[in-house]
Each structure stands twice: as structure tokens, then as C-alpha cells.
LOMIDO-293239 format. One line per 8 residues: for each residue x, y, z of N, C-alpha, C. Coordinates in nm, 2 decimals, decimal comma. Example, Ala and Ser with C-alpha at 12.3 -4.5 7.8 and 13.67 -1.06 7.14 Angstrom:
<kolvexs>
1,32/-0,57/0,78/1,23/-0,45/0,78/1,32/-0,33/0,78 ~ 1,28/-0,22/0,71/1,37/-0,11/0,71/1,29/0,00/0,79
</kolvexs>
This chain:
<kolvexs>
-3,30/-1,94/2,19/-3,24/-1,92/2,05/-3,27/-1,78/2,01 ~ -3,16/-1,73/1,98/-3,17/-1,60/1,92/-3,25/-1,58/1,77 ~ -3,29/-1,48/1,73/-3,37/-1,43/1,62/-3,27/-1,46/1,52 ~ -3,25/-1,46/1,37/-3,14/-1,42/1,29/-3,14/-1,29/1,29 ~ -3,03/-1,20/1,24/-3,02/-1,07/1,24/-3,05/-1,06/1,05 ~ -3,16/-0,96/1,04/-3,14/-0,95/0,90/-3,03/-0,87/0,83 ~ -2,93/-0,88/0,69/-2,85/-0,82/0,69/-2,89/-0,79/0,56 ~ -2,89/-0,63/0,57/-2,92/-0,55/0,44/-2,86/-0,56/0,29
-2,94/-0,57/0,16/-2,87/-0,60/0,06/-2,76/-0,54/0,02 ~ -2,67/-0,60/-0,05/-2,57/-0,54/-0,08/-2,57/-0,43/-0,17 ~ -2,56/-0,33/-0,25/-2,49/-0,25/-0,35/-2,43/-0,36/-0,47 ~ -2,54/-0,33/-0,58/-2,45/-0,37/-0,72/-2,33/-0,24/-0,74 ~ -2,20/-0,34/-0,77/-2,13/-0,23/-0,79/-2,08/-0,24/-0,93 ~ -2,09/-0,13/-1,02/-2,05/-0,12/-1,16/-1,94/-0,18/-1,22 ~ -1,91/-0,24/-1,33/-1,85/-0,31/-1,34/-1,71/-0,24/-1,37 ~ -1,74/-0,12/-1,38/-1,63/-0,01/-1,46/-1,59/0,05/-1,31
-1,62/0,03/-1,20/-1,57/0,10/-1,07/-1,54/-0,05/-1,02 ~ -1,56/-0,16/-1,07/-1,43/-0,28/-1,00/-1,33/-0,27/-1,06 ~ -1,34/-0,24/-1,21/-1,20/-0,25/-1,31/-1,14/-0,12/-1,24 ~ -1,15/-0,04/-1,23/-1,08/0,04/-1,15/-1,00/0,11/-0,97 ~ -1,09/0,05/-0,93/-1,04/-0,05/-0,78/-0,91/-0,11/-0,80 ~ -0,96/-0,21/-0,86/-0,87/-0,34/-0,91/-0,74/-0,26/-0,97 ~ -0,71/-0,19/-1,08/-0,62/-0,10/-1,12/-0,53/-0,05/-1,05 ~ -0,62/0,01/-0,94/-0,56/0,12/-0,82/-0,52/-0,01/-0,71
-0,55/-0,09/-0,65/-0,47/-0,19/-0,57/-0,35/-0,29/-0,68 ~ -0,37/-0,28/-0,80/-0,23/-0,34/-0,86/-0,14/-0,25/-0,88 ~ -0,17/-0,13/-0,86/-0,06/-0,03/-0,86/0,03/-0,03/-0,74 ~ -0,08/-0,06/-0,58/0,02/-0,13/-0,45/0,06/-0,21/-0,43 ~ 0,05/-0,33/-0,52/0,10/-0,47/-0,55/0,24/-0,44/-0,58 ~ 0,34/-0,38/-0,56/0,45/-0,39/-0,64/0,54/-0,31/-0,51 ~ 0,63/-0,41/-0,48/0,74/-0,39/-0,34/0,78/-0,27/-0,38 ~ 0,88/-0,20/-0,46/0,89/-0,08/-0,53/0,82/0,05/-0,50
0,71/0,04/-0,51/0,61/0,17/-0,53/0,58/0,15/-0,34 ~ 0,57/0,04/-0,28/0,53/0,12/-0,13/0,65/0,14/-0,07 ~ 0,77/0,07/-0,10/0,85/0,18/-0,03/0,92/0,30/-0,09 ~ 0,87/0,35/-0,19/0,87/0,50/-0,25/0,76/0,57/-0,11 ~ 0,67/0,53/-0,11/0,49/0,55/-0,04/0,55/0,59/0,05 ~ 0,62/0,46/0,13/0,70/0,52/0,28/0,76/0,60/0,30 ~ 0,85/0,64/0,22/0,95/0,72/0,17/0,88/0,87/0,21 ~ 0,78/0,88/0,11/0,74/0,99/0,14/0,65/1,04/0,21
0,62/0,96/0,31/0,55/0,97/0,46/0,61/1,06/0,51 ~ 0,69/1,12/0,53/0,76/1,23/0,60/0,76/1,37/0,46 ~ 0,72/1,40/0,37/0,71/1,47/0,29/0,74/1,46/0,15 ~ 0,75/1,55/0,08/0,81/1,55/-0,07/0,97/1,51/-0,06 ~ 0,99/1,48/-0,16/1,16/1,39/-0,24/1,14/1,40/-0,33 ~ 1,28/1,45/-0,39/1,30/1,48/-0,56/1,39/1,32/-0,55 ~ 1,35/1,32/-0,68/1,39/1,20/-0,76/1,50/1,12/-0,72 ~ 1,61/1,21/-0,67/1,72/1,15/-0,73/1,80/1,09/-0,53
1,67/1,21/-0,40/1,67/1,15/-0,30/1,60/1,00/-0,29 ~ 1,54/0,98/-0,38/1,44/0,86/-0,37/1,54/0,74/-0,43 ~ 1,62/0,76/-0,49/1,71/0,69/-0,62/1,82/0,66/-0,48 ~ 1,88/0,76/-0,43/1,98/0,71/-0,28/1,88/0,65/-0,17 ~ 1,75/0,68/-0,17/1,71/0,57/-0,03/1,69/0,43/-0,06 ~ 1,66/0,40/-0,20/1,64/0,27/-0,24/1,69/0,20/-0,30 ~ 1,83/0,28/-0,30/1,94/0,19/-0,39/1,92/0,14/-0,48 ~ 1,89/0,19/-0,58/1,82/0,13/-0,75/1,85/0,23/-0,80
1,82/0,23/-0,94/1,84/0,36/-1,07/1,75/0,45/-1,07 ~ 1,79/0,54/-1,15/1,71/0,62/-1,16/1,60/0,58/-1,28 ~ 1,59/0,52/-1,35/1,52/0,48/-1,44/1,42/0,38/-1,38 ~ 1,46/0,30/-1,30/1,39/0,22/-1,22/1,25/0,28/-1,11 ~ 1,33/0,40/-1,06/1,21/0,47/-0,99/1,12/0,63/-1,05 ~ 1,17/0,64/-1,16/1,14/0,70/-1,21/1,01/0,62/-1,28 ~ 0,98/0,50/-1,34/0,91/0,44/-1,37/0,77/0,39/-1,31 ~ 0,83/0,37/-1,18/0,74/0,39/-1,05/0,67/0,50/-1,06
0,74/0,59/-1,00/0,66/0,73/-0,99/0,57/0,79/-1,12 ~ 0,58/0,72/-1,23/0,51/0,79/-1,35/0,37/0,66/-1,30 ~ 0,37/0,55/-1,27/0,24/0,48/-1,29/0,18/0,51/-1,17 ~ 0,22/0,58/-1,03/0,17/0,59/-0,92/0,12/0,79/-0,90 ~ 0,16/0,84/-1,01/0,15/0,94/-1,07/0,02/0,97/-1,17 ~ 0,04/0,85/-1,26/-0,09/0,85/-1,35/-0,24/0,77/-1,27 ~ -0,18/0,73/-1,16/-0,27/0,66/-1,04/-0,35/0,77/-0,98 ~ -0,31/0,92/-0,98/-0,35/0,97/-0,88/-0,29/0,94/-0,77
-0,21/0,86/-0,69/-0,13/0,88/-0,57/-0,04/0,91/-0,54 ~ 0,00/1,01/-0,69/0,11/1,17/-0,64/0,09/1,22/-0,70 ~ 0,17/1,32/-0,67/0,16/1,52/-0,69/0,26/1,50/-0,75 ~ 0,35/1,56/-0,85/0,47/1,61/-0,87/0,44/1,77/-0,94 ~ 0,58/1,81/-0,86/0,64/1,95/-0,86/0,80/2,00/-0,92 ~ 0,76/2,03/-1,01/0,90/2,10/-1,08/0,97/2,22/-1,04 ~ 1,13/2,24/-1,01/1,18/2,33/-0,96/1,32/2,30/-1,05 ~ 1,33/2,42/-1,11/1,40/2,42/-1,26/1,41/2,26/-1,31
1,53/2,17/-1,30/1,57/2,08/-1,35/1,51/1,91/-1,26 ~ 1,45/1,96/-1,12/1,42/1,90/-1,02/1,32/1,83/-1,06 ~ 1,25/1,73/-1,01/1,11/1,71/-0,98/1,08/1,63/-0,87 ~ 0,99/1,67/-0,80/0,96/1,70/-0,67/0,83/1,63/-0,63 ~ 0,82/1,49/-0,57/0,74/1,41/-0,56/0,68/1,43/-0,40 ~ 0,53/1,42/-0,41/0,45/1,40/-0,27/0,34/1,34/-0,29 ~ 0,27/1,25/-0,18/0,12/1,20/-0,17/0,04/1,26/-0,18 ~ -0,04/1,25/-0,28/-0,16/1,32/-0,31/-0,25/1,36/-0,27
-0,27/1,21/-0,18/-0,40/1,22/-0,04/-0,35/1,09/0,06 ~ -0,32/1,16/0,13/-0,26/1,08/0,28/-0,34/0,98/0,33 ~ -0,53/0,95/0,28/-0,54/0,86/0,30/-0,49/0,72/0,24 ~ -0,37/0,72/0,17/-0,30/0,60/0,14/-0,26/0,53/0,22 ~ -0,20/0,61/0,34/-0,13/0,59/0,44/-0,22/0,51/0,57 ~ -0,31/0,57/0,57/-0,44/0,51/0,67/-0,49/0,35/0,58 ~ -0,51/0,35/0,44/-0,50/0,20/0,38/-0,42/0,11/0,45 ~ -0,21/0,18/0,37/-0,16/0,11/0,44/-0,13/0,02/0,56
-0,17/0,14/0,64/-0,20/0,14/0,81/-0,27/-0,01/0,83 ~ -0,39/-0,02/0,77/-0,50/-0,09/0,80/-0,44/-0,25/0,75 ~ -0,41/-0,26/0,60/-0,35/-0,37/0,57/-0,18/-0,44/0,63 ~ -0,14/-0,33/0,70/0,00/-0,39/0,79/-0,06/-0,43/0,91 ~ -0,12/-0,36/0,99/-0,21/-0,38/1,11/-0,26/-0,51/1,12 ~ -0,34/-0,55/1,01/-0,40/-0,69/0,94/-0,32/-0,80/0,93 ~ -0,18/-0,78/0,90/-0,08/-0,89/0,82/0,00/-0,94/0,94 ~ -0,02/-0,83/1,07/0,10/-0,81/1,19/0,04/-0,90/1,29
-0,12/-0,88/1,27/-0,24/-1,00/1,34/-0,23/-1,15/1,35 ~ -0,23/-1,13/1,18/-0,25/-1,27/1,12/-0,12/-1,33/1,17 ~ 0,04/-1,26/1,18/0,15/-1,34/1,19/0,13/-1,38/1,34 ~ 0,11/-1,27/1,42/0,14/-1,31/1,54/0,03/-1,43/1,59 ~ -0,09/-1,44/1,51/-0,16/-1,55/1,56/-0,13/-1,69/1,46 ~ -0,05/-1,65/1,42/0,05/-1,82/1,29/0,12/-1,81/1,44 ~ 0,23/-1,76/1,49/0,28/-1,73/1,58/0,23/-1,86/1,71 ~ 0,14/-1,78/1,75/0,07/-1,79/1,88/0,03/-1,99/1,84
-0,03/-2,00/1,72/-0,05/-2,13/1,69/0,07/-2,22/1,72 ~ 0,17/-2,20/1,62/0,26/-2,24/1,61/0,35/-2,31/1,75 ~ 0,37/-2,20/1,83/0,36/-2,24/1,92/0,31/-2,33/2,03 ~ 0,18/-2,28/2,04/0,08/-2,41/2,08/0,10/-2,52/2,03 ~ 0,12/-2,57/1,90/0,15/-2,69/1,84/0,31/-2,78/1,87 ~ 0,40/-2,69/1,86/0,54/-2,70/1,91/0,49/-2,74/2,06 ~ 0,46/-2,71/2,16/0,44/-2,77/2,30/0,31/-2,83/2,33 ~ 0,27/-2,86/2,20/0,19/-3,00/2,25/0,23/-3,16/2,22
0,32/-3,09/2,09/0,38/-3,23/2,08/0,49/-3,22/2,15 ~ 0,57/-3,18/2,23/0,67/-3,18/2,32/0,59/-3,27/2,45 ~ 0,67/-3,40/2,47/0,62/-3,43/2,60/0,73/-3,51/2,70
</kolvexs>
């Protein structure tokens, strides 16, 4: 029999840095705002490029980009009448990364089950 492993206490964490966590992941909660995110994986987009990749209004993603803006998870840049949207800090994208990586796991092993189940009751 093995020893237990002891596992060091946790960190109380402030109640004013969960409310804000929590803030910052319901701002990625919304289909809308990650594929703006995507969007701008390859650099800056003014507004009205973002408005033709997503086929919606301008008022629609413009709305977006002000709460993902007040988020901290963009930059905007004005050029006379323009404005000119980019990621603030690219580790978004490594989040992203992590939680699609995660969701692509989970399917393929619903998958892999699924499967198994479908040819076991096949006989």
C-alpha cells in the first residue's frame, strides 16, 4: 500500500477577485464576442471588416467590442473616422486554445464510447 500523498492547502481567494474572474469568463460566454476573438487572431480589424466577416450589423458588433473593450481584451485604435480593433494580450488565445483542446477530448471520447455501445449491442 502506498503512503497518501499530502496535498498542500489551498489559497483563500478574495471574494472581489472571484466576482471578477467570473465577469471576465461571462464576457467569453457569448458566441458573438469569440468569433470577433477569432477574427482577430490574425491582427487588427476595423469595425466595419468585422461587420462583413460576421454577417450581422454594425450596431450588433459594435456592442461586442465596447464590453470586450471595457474587459480589457482589446485595444482600440482610431484612424480619422476608423476604429481599429486588436487583442490586448494574446494570452486569450492560449485560454481559448486550452478550452477547445478540452471540449475536442471530451467529444471524441462521447465518440469513442458511443461507439463501443453501438457494437456491443449489435450482435
Amino acid at each position: 500500500m502506498t503512503p497518501a500523498k499530502s496535498v498542500p492547502p489551498t489559497k483563500s481567494v478574495p471574494p472581489e477577485v472571484v466576482q471578477q474572474v467570473s465577469e471576465y469568463f461571462s464576457v467569453l460566454g457569448e458566441p458573438m464576442r469569440l468569433r470577433i476573438l477569432n477574427l482577430l487572431r490574425d491582427g487588427e480589424k476595423c469595425v466595419q471588416d468585422l461587420v462583413d466577416a460576421t454577417n450581422t450589423s454594425q450596431a450588433n458588433v459594435s456592442k461586442h467590442l465596447k464590453v470586450m473593450l471595457q474587459a480589457g481584451i482589446l485595444h482600440r485604435r482610431s484612424e480619422g473616422t476608423l476604429a481599429y480593433y486588436s487583442v490586448e494580450d494574446d494570452l486569450i488565445f492560449e485560454l481559448c486554445n486550452l478550452v477547445c483542446d478540452r471540449l475536442a477530448s471530451r467529444i471524441e471520447q462521447q465518440a469513442q464510447n458511443f461507439r463501443a455501445f453501438s457494437f456491443a449491442g449489435k450482435r
